[in-house]
C-alpha positions as a Markdown table, in Angstrom:
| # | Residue | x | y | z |
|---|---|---|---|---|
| 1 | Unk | 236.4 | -45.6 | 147.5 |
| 2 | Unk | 238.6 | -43.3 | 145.1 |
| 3 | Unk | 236.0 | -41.1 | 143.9 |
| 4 | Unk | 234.8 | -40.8 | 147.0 |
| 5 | Unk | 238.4 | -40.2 | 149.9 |
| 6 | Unk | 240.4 | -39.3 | 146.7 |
| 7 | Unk | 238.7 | -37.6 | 144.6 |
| 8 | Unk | 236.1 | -36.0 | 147.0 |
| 9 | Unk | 232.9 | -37.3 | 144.5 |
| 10 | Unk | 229.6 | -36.9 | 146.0 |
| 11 | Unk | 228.6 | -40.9 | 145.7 |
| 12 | Unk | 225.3 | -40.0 | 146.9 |
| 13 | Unk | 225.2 | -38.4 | 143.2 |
| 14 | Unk | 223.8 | -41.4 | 140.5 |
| 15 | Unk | 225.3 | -39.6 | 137.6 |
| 16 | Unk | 228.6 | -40.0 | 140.0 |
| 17 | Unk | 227.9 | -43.6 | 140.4 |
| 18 | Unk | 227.3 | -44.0 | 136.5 |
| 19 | Unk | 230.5 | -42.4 | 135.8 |
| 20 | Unk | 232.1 | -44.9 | 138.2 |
| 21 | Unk | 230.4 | -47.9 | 136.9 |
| 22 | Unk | 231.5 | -46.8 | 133.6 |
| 23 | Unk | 234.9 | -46.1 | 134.3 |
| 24 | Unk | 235.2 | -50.1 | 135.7 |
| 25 | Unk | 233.9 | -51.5 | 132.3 |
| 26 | Unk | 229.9 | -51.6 | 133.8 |
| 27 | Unk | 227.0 | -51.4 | 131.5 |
| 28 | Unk | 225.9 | -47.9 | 132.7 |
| 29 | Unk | 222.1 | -48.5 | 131.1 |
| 30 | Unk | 222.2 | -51.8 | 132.9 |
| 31 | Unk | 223.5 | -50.3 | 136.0 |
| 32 | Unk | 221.0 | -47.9 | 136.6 |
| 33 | Unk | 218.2 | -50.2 | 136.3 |
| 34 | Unk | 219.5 | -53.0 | 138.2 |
| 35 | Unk | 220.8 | -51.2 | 140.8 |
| 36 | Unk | 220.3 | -47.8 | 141.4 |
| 37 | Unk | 216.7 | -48.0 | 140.5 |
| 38 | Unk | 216.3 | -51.2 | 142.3 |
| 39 | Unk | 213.9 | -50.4 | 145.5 |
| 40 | Unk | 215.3 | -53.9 | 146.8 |
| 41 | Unk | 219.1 | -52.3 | 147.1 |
| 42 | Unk | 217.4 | -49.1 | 148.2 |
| 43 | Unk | 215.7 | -50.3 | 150.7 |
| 44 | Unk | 218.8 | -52.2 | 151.8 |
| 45 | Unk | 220.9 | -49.1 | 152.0 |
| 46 | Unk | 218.3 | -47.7 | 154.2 |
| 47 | Unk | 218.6 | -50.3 | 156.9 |
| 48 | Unk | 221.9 | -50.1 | 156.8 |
| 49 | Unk | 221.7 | -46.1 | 157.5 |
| 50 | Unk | 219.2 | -46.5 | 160.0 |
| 51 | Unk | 221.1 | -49.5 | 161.7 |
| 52 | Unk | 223.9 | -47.4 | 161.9 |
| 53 | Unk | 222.3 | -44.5 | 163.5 |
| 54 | Unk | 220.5 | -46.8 | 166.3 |
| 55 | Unk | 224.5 | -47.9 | 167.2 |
| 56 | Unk | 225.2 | -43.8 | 167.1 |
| 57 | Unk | 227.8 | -44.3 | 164.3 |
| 58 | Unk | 227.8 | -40.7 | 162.7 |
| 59 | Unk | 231.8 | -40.7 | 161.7 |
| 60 | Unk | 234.3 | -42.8 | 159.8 |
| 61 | Unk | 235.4 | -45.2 | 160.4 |
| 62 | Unk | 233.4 | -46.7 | 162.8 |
| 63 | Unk | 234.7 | -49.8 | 164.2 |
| 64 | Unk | 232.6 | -52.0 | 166.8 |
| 65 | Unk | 234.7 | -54.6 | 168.4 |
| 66 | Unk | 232.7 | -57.4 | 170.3 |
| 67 | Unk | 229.5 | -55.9 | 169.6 |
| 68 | Unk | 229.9 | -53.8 | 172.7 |
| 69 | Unk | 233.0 | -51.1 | 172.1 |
| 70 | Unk | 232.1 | -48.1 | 169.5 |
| 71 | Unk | 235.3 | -46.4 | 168.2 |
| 72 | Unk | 234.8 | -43.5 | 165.6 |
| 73 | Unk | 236.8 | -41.3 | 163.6 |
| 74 | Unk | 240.0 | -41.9 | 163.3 |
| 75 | Unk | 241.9 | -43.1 | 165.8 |
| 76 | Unk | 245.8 | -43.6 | 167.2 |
| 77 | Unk | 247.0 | -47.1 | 167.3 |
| 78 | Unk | 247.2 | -47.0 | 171.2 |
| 79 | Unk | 243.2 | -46.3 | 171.4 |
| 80 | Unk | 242.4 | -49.2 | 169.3 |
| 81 | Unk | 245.1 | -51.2 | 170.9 |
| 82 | Unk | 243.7 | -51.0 | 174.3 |
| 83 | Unk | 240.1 | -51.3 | 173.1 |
| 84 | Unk | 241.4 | -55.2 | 171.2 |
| 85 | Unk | 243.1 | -56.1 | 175.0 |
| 86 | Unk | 240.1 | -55.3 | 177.1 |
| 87 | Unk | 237.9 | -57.2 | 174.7 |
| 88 | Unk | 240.9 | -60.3 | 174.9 |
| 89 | Unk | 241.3 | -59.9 | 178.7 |
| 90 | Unk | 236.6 | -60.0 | 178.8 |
| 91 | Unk | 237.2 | -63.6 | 176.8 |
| 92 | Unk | 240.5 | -64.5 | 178.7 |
């Protein structure tokens, strides 16, 4: 999360995420292999992209509340607030 909002790191990058890993204490050999070469976590990360797109997420955050309200990007309190009392006031 650093490298990425803080430090503006392309985490797409591996050599980025070998730099992280490192920086944590991570066996970077060991990380590559089990991980980033790992078509298991791969093919994870690209349900989770496609998922995303079939719910039209395409900003951060994204925040789904009851499985039925989409807010994206960021938003004021008052937005989020009235999105939390419709949802209350659909299970009141």
């Amino acid at each position: 999360m650093h490298a990425y909002w803080q430090e503006g790191e392309n985490i797409g990058n591996p050599d980025v995420l070998k730099q992280i890993a490192s920086s944590v204490g991570l066996d970077t050999d060991h990380f590559a292999s089990a991980v980033l070469e790992n078509p298991t976590y791969k093919k994870a990360v690209e349900q989770d992209i496609r998922q995303a797109r079939e719910y039209g997420i395409d900003a951060v955050p994204a925040l789904v509340f009851d499985d039925k309200y989409l807010v994206l990007g960021a938003q004021p309190y008052d937005v989020l607030k009235q999105v939390v009392e419709t949802v209350q006031k659909e299970h009141a």
